[in-house]
N, C-alpha and C positions, 0 to 999 in steps of 0.2 A: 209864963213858960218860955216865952220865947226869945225875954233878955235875958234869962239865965242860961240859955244853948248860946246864944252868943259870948254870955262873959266864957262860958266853958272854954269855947275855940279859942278866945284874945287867949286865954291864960295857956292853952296846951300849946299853940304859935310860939310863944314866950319860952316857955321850956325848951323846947324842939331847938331855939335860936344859940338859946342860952349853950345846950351840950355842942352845936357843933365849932361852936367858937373857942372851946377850950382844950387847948395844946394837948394838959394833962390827962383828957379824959380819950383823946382822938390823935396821936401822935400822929400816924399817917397820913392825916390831913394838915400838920397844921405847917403856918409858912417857914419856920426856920430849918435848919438842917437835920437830917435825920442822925439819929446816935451817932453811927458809925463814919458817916462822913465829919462831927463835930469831932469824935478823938483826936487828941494830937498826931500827928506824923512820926513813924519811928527813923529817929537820925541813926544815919550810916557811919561807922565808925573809920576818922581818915586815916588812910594809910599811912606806914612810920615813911616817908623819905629813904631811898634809898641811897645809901654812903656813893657817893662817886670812887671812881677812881682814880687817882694823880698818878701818874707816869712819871720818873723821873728823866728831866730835861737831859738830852746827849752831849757831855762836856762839845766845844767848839775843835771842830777841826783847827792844828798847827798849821800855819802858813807854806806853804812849799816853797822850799829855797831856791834862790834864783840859780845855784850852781850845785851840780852834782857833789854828792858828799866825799870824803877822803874815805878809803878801804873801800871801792870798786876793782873788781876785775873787768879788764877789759882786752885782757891778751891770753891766745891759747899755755902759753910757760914756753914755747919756743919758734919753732922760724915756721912749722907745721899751721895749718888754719884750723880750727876749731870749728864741726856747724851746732847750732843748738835750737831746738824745734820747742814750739809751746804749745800750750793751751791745751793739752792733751790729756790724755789717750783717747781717740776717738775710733770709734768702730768701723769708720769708714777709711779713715786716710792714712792712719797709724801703719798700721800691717800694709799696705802698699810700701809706704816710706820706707819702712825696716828693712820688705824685701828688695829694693834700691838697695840698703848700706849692703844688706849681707853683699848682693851679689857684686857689690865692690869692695869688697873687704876693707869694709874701714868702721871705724864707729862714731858715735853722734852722744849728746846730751840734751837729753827729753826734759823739760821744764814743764812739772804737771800740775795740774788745778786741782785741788782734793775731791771735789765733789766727783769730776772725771773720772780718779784715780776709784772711788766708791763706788760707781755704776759700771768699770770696766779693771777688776782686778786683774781679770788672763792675759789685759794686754801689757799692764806692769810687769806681770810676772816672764810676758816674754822678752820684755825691753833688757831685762837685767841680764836673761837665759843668754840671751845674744850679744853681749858684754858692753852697752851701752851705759854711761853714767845716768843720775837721779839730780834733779833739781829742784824742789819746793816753788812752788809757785803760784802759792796762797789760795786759797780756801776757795774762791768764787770771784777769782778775778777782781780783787778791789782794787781798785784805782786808786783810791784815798788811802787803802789801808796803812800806808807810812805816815799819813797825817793823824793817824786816829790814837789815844792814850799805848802808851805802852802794854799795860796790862794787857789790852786786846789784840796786839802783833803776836803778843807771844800766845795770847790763845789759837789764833789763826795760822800761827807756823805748826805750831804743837800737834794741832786736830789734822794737820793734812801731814805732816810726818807718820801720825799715826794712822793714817790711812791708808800711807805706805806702807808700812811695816804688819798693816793686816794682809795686803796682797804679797810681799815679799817679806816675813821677817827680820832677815838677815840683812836688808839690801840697804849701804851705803847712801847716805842725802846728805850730801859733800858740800851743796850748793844752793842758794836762795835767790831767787832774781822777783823784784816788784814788777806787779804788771803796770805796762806802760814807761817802765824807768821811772817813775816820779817818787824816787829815792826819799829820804829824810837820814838825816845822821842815827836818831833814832832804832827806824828800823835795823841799817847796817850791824849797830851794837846790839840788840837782841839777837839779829842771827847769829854773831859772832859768840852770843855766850852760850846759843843749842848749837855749836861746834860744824856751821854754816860759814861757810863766803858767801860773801856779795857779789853777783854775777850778772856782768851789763853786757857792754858788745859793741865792738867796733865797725864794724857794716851791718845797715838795715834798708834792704830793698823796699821794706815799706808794701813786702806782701798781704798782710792783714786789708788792705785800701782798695782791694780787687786791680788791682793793674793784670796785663796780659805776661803771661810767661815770659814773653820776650824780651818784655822791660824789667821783669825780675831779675833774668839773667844780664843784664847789660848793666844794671845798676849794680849786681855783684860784682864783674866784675872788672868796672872801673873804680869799685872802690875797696876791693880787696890788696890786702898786704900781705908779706910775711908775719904769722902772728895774731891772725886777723882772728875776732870772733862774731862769726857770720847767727845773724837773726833770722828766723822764719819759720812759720808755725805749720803745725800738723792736725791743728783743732781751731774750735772758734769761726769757723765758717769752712764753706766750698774751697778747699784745697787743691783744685785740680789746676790750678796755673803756677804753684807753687811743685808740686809733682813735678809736672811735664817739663818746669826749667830743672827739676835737678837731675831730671834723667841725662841733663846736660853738664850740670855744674857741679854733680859729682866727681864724675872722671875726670873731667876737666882740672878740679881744684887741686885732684890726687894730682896730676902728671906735672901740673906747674910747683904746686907746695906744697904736697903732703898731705892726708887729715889725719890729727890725731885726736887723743881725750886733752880733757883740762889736767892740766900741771901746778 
């Protein structure tokens, strides 16, 4: 009886060994990976690439010529001085200046910046009320813009012409002048074909460069003529040293030569 309770135990031992070793019967236990960590990995589907986009390259600026072009004006049309203001119509210095010309009776030619002209139509509208000429005087102040393709001058005249003509109408733009003077033949013939002169200037104090009043006026006028067409602006910075000499070099130009408009 008592080898056969032993072989009992070897043999149930034996079974017991047998089930726990079996992956199939005991998954929980056994050593490889459980289901879910053996499925494959869901791949993520790559994105398309997104198109770039190519810009096209800005043709090269044309060279600036070493001499100013032919078809400049550069004289009032007679023995009279001419002044002509830029950069404008600004809210600040504009209406000061005008009320100078009124109360010297004389008039002036305002050289405007379209965008200016955009954000201050009242003051267009009074420049012309008070019988002062119109000058185009490009869009945003481009320096380059006479170097840049044709097409684009004439976009740039065209959009500040009609920027004028939303604030006045009716109002006359006789006159084109590049900012800075840095001409191109180019430019000159497109103003020429929107029924523009080209308008430069024979004295420039060089008030844009903040000098004092008094160098304004002394640089005027030692280099004023008969005929002269005088530079200096009403926009584009702190005007107040520019003011203050014309409250001098108004009357003054009047009693020696005259002011008139362009001719």
């Amino acid at each position: 009886m008592r080898s056969r309770a032993v072989l009992a135990y070897a043999l149930g031992l034996v079974l017991l060994l047998t089930g726990c070793g079996d992956p199939a019967r005991n998954p929980s236990q056994a050593g490889g990976p459980s289901p879910a960590a053996a499925a494959p990995p869901v791949s993520k589907p790559t994105p398309s690439p997104r198109p770039t986009r190519t810009s096209t390259p800005k043709p090269p600026l044309r060279p600036l010529p070493s001499t100013l072009p032919v078809g400049l004006d550069r004289s009032s049309g007679d023995r009279s001085v001419a002044l002509t203001f830029d950069d404008g119509p600004d809210p600040r210095w504009t209406p000061q200046l005008l009320d100078q010309l009124r109360a010297a009776h004389v008039t002036a030619t305002f050289c405007l910046i379209g965008r200016q002209v955009q954000r201050h139509p009242e003051l267009v509208a009074r420049i012309v009320r008070e019988g002062h000429q119109l000058c185009n005087h490009s869009w945003r102040h481009d320096l380059n813009l006479g170097r840049r393709p044709v097409a684009d001058i004439r976009a740039d005249l065209l959009r500040t012409n009609r920027a004028i003509h939303a604030a006045v109408p009716n109002a006359k733009v006789s006159w084109f002048r590049q900012p800075g003077g840095r001409w191109t033949p180019e430019e000159v013939e497109v103003a020429r074909q929107l029924g523009m002169r080209s308008l430069h200037w024979s004295v420039d104090p060089r008030d844009w460069d903040k000098p004092t009043s008094q160098t304004i006026t002394t640089r005027v006028e030692h280099a004023v003529k008969p005929g002269a067409v005088v530079l200096m602006h009403d926009g584009g910075g702190d005007r107040r040293p520019t003011l203050t000499a014309c409250r001098h070099l108004i009357p003054d130009l009047k009693r020696r030569y005259g002011i008139s408009r362009l001719h």
